[in-house]
N, C-alpha and C positions, 0 to 999 in steps of 0.2 A: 504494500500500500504506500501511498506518497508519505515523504517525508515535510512537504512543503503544507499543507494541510490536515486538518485529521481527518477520520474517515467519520462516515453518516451514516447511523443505523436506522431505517424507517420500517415501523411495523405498518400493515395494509397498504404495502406498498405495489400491489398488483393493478391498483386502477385508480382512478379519482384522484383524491387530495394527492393519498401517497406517491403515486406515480408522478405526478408533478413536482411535488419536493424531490423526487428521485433525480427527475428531467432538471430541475433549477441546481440542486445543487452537483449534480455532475458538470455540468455547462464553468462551474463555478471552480472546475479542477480539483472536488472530491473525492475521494473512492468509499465503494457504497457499500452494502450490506443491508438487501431488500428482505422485508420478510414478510410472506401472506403466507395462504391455504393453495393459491393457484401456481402450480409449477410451471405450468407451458405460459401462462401471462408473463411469470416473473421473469422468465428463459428470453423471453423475447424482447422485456424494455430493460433487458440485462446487456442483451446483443448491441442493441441499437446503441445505448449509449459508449458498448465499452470501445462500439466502431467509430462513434459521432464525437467523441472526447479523451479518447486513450485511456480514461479511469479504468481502474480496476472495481468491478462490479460482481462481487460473492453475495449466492442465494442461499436463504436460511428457509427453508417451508418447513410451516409451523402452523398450527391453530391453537392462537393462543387462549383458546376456553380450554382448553383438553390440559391438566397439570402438567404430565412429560413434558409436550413441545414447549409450553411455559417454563420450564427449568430449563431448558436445553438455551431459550435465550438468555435467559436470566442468566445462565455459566456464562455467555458471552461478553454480555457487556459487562461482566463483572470483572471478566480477568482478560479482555481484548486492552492492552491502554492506546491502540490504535485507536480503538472508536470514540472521536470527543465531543462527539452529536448523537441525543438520543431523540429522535422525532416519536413519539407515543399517539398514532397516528391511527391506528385499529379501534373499529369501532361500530355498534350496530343499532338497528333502530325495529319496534315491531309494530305491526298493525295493532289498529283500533286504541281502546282508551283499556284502563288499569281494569276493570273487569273482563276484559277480553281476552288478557293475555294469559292470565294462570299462572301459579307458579314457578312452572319451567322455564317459559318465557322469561318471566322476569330474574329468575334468576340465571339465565344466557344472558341478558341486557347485563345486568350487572358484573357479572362475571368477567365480561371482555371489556365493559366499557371502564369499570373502576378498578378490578382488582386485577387484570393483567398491566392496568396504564401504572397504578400506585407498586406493584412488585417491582417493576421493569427501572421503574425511578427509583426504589429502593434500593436495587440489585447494583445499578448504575453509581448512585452517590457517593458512597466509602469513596471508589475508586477515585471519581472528582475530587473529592474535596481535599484527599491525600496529594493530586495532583495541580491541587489549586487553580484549575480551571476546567472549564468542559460546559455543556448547554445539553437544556431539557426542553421537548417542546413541546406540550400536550396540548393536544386539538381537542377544546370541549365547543360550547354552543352555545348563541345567543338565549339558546330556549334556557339555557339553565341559569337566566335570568329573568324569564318570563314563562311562569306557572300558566298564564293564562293561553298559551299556545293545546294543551289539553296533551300536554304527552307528559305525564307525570315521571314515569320511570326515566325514562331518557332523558327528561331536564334533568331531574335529579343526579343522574350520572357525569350530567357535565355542568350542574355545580359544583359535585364534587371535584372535579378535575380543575374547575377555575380556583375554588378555594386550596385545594394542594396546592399548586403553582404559587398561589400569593402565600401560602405557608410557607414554602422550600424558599421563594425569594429570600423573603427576610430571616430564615435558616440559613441557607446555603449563599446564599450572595455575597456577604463579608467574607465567606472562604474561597472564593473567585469563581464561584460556579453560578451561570446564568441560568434562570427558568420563566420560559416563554406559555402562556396561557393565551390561546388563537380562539376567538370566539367566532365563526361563520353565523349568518344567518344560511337559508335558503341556496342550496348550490348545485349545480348540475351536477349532480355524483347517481353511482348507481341504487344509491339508499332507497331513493324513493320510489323505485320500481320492488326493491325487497319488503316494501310495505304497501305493495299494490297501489300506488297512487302516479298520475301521470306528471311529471314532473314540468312539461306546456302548460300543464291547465294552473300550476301558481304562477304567481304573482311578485316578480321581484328576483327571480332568480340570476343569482351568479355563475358566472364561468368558473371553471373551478380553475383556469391559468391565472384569470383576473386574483382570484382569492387570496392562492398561492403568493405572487408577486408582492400584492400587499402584504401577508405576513412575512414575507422575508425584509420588506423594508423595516418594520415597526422589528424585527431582529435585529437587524444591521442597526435601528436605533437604539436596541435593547430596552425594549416596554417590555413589561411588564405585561400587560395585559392587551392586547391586541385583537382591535372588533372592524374589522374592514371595510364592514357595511355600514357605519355610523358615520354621518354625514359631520355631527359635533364631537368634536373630542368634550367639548366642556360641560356635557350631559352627563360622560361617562364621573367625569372630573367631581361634580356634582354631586353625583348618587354616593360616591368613593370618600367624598370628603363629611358625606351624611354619615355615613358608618361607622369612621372612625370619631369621627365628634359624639357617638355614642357610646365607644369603649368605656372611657372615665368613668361614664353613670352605672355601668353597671355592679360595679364594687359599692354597694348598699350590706348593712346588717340587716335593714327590715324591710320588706316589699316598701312597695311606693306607694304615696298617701291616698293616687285614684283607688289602690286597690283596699288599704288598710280601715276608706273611711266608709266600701262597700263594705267590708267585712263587718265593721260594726254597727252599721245599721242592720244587717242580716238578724245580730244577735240581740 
């Protein structure tokens, strides 16, 4: 692998998002380390780029709901110190609303979406922070900011991933290790055909080349949090500086008086 850059590890990196962070950062003089389910997709934008850039481009197939193939990366990027990019890029989504899906469904959605992304970063960080630098870049979702899009399980799986990301910052960042939280809305990926819906008939949708680009720039600036469909940064600025103006209050001995002064008229 080059010695002039580190290499790039992308999970679901056979089509959509991942495949374009594959495409961007080879273009970029990476060498890669692709990892899906689909061996003949990966073979093939394995080919092209290692003809179109000279990188050196190693396939990992892996499903990382399954625990084995889950350890088998997780030994990777633990003990590769070639790899100094972890993109945590795998991820799924299911029909219908939280009654529909059962609990197999939901827990598949969670499985891949928080605890292959939160292992991988786990597995990952010793090795950064011993190394005092390296980057993490978990792709979660505007929805897991917005309860009211009606996909409960799946926001929630990429709130979780945005609130990791803002954890591991202010963790890992004074030990030189960056962590990127990508918030897409709406994106041409093949998601929205695995959940039966035609992805013409919304409203608003991205390219997923467009998507990509912007969250490489808000890297190259190193944000923190990165929403590429947000027309105001000062929205997000906003919302961001509401939450933490609420940390202080919450180190209280006694509930708060709205609730202290229903409790005694109750009684």
């Amino acid at each position: 692998m080059s010695a002039q850059q580190p290499a790039v590890l992308i999970t679901g990196a056979s089509s959509g998002i991942g495949a374009v962070y594959a495409d961007r950062f080879a273009s970029r003089g990476h060498d890669l380390v692709l990892v899906a389910r689909n061996r003949e997709r990966l073979e093939a934008l394995a080919a092209r780029l290692r003809s179109r850039d000279g990188v050196n481009v190693e396939i990992l197939r892996a499903d990382l709901s399954q625990r084995a193939d889950l350890l088998e990366v997780e030994k990777r990027v633990a003990e590769d110190s070639r790899i100094g990019v972890l993109v945590n890029n795998a991820g799924v989504a299911s029909a219908g609303g939280f009654l529909d899906q059962g609990v197999d469904e939901v827990t598949r959605v969670i499985d891949l979406n928080t605890t292959a992304l939160a292992r991988l970063a786990s597995a990952v960080a010793p090795r950064f922070v011993r190394e005092g630098k390296g980057a993490i870049v978990n792709i979660a979702s505007v929805v897991g900011l917005a309860p009211e899009f009606g996909m409960s399980v799946y926001g929630a799986t990429k709130a979780f991933a945005l609130f990791l990301s803002q954890g591991l910052h202010l963790e890992l960042g004074p030990k030189g290790v960056y962590v990127q939280a990508v918030l897409p809305a709406a994106t041409r990926t093949e998601i929205w055909s695995s959940v039966g819906k035609d992805v013409d008939t919304i409203e608003g949708v991205m390219e997923v080349d467009d998507l990509v680009d912007a969250a490489l720039v808000g890297f190259d600036r190193r944000e923190t949090v990165t929403i590429p469909p947000l027309p105001d940064v000062g929205q997000w600025n906003v919302f961001d500086e509401a939450r933490r103006a609420m940390v202080p209050n919450f180190a209280q001995s006694q509930p708060a008086a709205r609730y202290r002064a229903a409790a005694h008229d109750a009684t």
